[in-house]
C-alpha positions as CSV (number, residue, x, y, z in Angstrom):
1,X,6.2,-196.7,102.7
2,X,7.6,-195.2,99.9
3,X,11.5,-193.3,99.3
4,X,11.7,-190.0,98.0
5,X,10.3,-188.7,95.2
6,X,7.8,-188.2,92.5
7,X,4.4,-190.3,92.6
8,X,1.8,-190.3,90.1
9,X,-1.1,-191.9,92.3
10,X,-4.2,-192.5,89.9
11,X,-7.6,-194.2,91.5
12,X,-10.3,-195.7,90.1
13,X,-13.2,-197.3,90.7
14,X,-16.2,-198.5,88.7
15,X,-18.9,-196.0,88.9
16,X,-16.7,-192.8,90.4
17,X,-14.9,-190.5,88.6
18,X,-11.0,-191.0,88.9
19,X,-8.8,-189.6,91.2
20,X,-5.3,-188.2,89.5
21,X,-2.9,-186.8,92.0
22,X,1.1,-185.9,91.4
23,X,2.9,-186.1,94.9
24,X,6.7,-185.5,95.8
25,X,7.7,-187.1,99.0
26,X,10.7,-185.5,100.7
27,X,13.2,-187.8,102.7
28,X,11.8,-188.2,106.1
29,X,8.5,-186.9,105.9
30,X,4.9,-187.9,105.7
31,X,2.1,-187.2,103.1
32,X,-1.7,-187.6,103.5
33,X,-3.9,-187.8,101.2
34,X,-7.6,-187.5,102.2
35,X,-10.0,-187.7,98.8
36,X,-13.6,-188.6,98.2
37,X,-15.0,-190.3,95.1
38,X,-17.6,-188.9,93.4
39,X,-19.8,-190.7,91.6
40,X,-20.3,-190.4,87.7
C-alpha cells in the first residue's frame, strides 16, 4: 500500500523491453496495473 500521490513505476527485466508508467493515486482508492513484457 502506498499514500497518495505521484508514482513513477519503471520495470525491468533482462531480455524484455521496460515498462515506464507515471501513476497518481487518490486518497482512498485503488489502482491496477495489468502489463505484459515484451521481449527484445
Amino acid at each position: 500500500m502506498v499514500g497518495p500521490g505521484n508514482y513513477i513505476l519503471d520495470i525491468t527485466a533482462f531480455g524484455y523491453k521496460p515498462i515506464h508508467r507515471i501513476i497518481n493515486v487518490e486518497k482512498g482508492s485503488k489502482v491496477v496495473l495489468d502489463e505484459t513484457m515484451q521481449r527484445e
